[in-house]
N, C-alpha and C positions, 0 to 999 in steps of 0.2 A: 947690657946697654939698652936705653930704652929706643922703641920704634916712637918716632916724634910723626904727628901728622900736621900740617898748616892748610891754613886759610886764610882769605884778607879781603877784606871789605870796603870800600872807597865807598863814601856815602858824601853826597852834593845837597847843600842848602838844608834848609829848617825840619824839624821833625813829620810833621802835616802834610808839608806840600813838597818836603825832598825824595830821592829816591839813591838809590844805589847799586851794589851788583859785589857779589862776593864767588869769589875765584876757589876754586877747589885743588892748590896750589900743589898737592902731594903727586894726587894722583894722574892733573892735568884733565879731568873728564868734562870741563866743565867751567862754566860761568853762570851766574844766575842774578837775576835783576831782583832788589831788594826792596820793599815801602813800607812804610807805614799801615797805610791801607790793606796792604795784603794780610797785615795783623791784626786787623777788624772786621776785615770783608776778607776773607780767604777765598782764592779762585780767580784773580781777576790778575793772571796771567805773568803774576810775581811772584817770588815766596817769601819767606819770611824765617825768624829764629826758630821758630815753634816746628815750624813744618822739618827743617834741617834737624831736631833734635829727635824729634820722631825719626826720621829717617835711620838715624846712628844708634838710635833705641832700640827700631825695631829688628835690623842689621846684627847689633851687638849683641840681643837676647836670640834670635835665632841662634848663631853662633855656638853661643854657650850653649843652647839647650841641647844642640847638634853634640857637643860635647859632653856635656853630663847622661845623658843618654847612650853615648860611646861608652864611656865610662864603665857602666852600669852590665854592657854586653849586651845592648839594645838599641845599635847603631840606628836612627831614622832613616826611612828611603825619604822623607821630603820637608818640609817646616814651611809654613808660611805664617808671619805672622806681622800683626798690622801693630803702629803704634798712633795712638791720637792725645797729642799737647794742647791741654786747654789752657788760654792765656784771658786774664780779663784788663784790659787798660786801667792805668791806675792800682792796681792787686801784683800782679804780674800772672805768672805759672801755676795753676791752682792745682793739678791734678794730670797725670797718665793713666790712661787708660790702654791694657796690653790687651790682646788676640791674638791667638795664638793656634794652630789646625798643626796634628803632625802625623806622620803615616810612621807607624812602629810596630811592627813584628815581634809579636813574644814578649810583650809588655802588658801587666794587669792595666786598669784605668786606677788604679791606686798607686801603683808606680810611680803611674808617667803623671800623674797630678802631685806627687812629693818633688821628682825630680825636676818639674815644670815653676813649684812653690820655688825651693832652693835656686833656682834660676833666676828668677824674679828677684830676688837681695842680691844674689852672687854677683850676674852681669856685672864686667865693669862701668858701664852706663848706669844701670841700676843704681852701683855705689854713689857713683856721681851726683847722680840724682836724686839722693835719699832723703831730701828735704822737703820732698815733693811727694803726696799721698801716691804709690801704684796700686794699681787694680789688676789682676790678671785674671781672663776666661780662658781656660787651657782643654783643647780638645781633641780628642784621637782620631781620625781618621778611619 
């Protein structure tokens, strides 16, 4: 059976001058005010699809890596890694860019860069994503 997650978005008036707000309906944590603007000018106290997609990217590939690295008999003490969606108006999504820092015990830096590659297609984000160039800087701690 699949784990289903939702969200929903209520967006008010014209694309320019509307705004919105998308509910993080699964897990309840949450509300977030949505514009236009935050998709041209990020920072300015909204978010937007881009930012929300990184968020689940950067989320989903820790996970997995946490995992392929279990796998392997090289459980991580820690992962952090960053994801940045670059959107241009009018093009849409051109590119992710991954970052990625992990602390691993008993791991070559050849390892954890094979198992850090295969992460990068695996993730199910990834997969999702795979229309879209990724990039991954993968670092050991």
């Amino acid at each position: 059976m699949a784990a289903v997650s939702q969200a929903t978005t209520t967006w008010n008036g014209d694309l320019p001058s509307g705004s919105g707000s998308t509910a993080l309906e699964t897990s309840g944590v949450g509300t977030y005010e949505v514009s236009w603007k935050a998709r041209t000018e990020p920072g300015g106290g909204t978010t937007n699809p881009e930012e929300l997609l990184a968020a689940a990217h950067a989320s989903c590939f820790s996970m997995a890596l946490a995992h392929g690295l279990g796998e392997r008999g090289t459980p991580p003490t820690s992962i952090s890694t960053t994801a940045k969606v670059s959107f241009v108006p009018g093009t849409g999504i051109t590119g992710i860019e991954l970052s990625t820092t992990a602390s691993v015990e008993g791991i070559s830096e050849a390892d954890f860069q094979e198992v850090a590659e295969a992460t990068k297609t695996g993730c199910p984000v990834s997969a999702a994503l795979a229309a879209v160039p990724i990039t991954l800087t993968a670092t050991l701690a």
